[in-house]
N, C-alpha and C positions, 0 to 999 in steps of 0.2 A: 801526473795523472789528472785528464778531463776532472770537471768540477760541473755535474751535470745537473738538471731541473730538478729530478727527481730528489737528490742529495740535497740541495738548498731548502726544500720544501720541507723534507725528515729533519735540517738540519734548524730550519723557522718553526719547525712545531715545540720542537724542544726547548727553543729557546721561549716560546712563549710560555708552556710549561710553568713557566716561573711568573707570569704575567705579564703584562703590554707596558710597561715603565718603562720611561723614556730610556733608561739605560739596558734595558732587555730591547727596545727599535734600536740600539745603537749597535746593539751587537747581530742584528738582522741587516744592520746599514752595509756593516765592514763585509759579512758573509755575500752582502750584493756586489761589492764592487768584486772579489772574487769571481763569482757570478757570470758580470758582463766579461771581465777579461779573458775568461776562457772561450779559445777561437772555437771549438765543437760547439761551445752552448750557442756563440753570434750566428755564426753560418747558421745553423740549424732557425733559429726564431728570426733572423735578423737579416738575413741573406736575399739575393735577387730575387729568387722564389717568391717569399712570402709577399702578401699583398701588402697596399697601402693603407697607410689609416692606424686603426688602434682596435686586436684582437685580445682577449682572453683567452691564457694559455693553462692560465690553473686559479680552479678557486678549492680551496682545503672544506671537506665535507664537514668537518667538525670543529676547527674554528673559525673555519669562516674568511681566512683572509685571503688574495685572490691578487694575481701577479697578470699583469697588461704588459705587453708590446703596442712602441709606438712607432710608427715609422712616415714621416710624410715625404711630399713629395712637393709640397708648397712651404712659406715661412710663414708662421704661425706668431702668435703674441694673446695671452690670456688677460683676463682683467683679476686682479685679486678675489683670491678667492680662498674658502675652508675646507676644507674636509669634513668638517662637523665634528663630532665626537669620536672619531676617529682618528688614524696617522698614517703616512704615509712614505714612502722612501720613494727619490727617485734614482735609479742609473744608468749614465750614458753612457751609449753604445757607440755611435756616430755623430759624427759631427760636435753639437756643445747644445748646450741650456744655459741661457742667459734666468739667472735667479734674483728674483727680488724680493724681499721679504717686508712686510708692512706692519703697521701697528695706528689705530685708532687714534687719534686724536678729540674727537669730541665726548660728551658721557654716554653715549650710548641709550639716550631715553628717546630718539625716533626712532622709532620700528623701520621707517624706510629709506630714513637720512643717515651718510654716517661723513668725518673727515678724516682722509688717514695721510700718515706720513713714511714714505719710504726708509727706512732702518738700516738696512742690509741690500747689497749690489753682487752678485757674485758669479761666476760662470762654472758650471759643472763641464767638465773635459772629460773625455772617454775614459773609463775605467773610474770614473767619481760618483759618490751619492752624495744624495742631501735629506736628510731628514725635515717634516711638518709633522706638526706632533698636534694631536687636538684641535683645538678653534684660532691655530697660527696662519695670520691670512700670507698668501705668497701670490706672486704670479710669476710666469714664463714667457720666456720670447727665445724661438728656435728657427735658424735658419733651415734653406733648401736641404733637404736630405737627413733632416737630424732624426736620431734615433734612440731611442731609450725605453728601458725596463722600469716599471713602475708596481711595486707591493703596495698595499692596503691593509690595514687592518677586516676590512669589512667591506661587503657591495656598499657602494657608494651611493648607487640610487638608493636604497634601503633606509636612507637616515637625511634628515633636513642640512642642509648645507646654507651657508651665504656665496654672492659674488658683488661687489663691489665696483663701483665706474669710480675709479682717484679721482679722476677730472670733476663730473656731474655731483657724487658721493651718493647716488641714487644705488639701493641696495635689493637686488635682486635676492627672492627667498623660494630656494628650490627645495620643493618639498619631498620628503620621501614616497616613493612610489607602492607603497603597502599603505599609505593615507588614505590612498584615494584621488590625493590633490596632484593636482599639476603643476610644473615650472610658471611662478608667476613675478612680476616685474612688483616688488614694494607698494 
């Protein structure tokens, strides 16, 4: 039996029901990779048809949380970065997600300076998630054609974020767009 959007969605509500703890996203993680592997759900979000880029397929009216399709058509590579108070799951459809997980190394008393150390190396393969959970900085590197589903706790513009240059450690602070403020550079 298909394993459809709508079902995922009734079946993340309930689990948040109990609250957003990492082990209530874990059990949103497993219900994702379900999720991607069911071929009506790809074809349908994930297929020729649909365009390139990164659309919004569903945001939940009452808690708020809000599942993306990504699909490119170039290779892409992110700079570390947070979710903010937030979390997230990602799962692959196509292709793979090269995963990296970081973690700070200095004390964190410049506001625009920071040094981090890569932790974690890992590659998500189709029909896999990965959980970030709150202010766990990660980046991504995806080749040509890679494709993946991504859940959020919450709009993402809606709440202050970091991103990070490992190289520079120059710390970009994206602010929430109900501030007022705009994406600025540290």
């Amino acid at each position: 039996m298909a394993y459809t959007l709508e079902a995922f969605c009734r079946d993340t509500r309930e689990i948040l029901k109990a609250g957003n703890s990492r082990a209530q996203v874990e059990k949103i993680r497993a219900q994702m990779e379900r999720l991607v592997k069911d071929g009506q759900f790809v074809g349908k979000y994930f297929g020729d048809p649909q365009p390139m880029g990164l659309k919004r397929i569903y945001v939940d009216p009452k808690l708020g949380f809000e599942l993306m399709t990504y699909r490119f058509d170039v290779a892409r590579k992110s700079l570390p970065h947070d979710h903010g108070d937030s979390w997230a799951v990602y799962a692959q459809v196509g292709e793979y997600t090269d995963m990296t997980e970081w973690k700070r190394t200095d004390d964190g008393s410049d506001p625009d300076r920071a040094t981090l150390e890569a932790v974690k190396e890992y590659r998500l393969n189709p029909g896999q998630a990965g959980i970030y959970y709150g202010r766990e900085l990660h980046s991504t590197a995806t080749p040509v054609g890679s494709r993946y589903l991504r859940i959020t706790g919450t709009d993402l513009e809606g709440i202050d974020r970091l991103r990070i240059d490992a190289k520079t450690g120059q710390i970009e602070h994206i602010r929430a767009r109900e501030s007022g403020a705009v994406r600025s550079a540290g």
